[in-house]
C-alpha positions as CSV (number, residue, x, y, z in Angstrom):
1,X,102.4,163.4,43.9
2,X,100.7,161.4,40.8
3,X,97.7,160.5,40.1
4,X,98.3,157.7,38.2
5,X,97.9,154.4,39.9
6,X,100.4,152.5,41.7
7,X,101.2,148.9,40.4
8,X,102.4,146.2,42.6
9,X,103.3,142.7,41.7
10,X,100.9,140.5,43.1
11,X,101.5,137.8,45.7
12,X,101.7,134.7,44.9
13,X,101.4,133.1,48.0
14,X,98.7,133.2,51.0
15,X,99.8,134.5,54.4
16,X,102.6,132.1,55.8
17,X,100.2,131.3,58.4
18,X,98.3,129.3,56.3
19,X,100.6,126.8,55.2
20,X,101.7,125.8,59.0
21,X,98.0,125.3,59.8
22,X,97.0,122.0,61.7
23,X,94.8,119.9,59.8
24,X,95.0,122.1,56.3
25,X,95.2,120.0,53.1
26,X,97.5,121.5,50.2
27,X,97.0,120.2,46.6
28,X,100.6,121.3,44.9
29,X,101.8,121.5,41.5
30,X,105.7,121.8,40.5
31,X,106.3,122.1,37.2
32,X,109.4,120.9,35.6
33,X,111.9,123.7,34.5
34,X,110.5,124.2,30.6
35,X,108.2,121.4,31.0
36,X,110.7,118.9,29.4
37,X,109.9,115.5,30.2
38,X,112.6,114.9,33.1
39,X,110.3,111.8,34.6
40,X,109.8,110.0,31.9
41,X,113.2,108.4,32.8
42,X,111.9,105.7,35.7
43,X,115.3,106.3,37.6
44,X,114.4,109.7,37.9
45,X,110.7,109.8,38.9
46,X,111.9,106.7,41.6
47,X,114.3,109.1,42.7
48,X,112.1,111.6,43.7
49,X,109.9,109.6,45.3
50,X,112.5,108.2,47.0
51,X,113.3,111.5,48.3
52,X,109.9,112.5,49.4
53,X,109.1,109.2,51.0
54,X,112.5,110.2,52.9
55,X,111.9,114.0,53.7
56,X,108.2,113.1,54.9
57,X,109.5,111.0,56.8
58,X,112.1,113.3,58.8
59,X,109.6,116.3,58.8
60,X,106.7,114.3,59.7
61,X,104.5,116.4,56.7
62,X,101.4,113.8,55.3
63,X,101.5,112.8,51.7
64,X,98.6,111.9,50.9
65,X,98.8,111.3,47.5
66,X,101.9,111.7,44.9
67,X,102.1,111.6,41.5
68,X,105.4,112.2,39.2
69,X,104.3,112.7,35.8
70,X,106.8,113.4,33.3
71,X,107.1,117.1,33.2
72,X,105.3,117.7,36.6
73,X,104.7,116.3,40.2
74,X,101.2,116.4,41.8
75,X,101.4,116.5,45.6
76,X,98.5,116.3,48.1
77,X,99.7,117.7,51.6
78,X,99.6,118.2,54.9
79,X,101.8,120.2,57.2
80,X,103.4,118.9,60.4
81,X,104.1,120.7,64.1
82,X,107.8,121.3,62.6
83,X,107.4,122.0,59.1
84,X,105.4,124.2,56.9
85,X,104.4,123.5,53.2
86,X,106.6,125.9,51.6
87,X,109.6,124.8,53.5
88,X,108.9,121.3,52.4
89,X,108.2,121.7,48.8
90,X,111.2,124.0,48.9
91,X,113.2,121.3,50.8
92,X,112.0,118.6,48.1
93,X,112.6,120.2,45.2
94,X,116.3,121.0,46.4
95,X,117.1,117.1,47.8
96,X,115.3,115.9,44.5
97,X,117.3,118.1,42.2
98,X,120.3,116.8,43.7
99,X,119.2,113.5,43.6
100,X,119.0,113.5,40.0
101,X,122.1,115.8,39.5
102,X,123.6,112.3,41.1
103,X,122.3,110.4,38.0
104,X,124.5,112.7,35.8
105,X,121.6,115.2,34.6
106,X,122.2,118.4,34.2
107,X,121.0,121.8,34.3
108,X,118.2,123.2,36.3
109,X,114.9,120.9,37.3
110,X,111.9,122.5,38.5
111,X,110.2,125.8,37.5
112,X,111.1,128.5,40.3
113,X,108.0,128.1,41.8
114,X,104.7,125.9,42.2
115,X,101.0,126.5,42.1
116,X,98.8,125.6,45.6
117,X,95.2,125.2,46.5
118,X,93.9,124.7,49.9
119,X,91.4,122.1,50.0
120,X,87.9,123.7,51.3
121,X,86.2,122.7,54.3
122,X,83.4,120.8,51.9
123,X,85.3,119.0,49.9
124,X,86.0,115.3,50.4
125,X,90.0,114.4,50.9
126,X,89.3,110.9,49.2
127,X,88.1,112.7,46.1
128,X,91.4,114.6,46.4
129,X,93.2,112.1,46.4
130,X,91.9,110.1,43.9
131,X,92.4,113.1,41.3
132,X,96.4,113.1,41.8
133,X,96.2,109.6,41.7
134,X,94.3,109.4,38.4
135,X,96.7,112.0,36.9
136,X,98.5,109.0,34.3
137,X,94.6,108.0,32.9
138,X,93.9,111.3,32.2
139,X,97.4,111.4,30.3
140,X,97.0,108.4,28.6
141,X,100.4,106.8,30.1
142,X,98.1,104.0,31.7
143,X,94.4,102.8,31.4
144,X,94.3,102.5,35.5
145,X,96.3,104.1,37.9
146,X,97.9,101.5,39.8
147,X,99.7,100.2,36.2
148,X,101.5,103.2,37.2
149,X,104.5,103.0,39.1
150,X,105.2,106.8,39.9
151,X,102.1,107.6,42.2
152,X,100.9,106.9,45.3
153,X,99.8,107.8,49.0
154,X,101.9,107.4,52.7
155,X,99.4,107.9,54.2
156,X,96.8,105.8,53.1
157,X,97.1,102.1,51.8
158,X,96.0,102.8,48.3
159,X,97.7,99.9,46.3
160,X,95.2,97.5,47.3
């Protein structure tokens, strides 16, 4: 036997437990497939939302905040009784891919994966929540969030 250490690809993922747990918040990331501006075409980034207004909807996941950006999509979740986060971001990205296949694009969408972080017992949902949502300021696509048409919550009445 060798000495020499044995190298394992590291997990990208927590335990599967954790994205079916009651009350857990999720802030996720899916980056588009080369990071080519795929929603900075307005039919596009409605689709999607379309599609997860629709999937949340059927899977009973919370979405509390969403933003579409053009080469990414900010989502702020939580899971339901019958549906875990990675089955739903998995789900989205599939129906929205298809979605916009329908619009005649082509080729591949989203990255193979996405990047996730659990929201900590001390830190304040609104604050989450207001970061996805202020994702186009940041960007300089708007000079306040609600001039932009691509993000939002359902779950809370943020257009106020």
């Amino acid at each position: 036997m060798s000495d020499r250490p044995r190298w394992t690809r590291k997990r990208i993922r927590l335990q599967p437990e954790a994205y079916a747990q009651a009350g857990a918040v999720c802030s996720v990331t899916i980056a588009v497939e080369g990071r080519r501006p795929r929603f900075a075409d307005a039919a596009a980034a409605a689709a999607a939302i379309q599609v997860l207004k629709q999937h949340a909807s059927r899977t009973g996941v919370l979405v509390y905040a969403y933003c579409i950006m053009p080469d990414h999509v900010h989502l702020l979740l939580g899971p339901s009784e019958t549906c875990d986060l990675v089955q739903f971001v998995g789900q989205f990205k599939n129906l929205a891919q298809r979605a916009i296949w329908r619009q005649g694009v082509r080729g591949r969408i989203w990255q193979l994966s996405f990047w996730d972080r659990f929201l900590r017992s001390d830190e304040d949902l609104r604050q989450a929540v207001e970061y996805v949502l202020h994702n186009p300021v940041v960007a300089g696509l708007v000079e306040h969030w609600r001039d932009y048409p691509f993000a939002g919550s359902l779950v809370f009445a943020v257009r106020e």
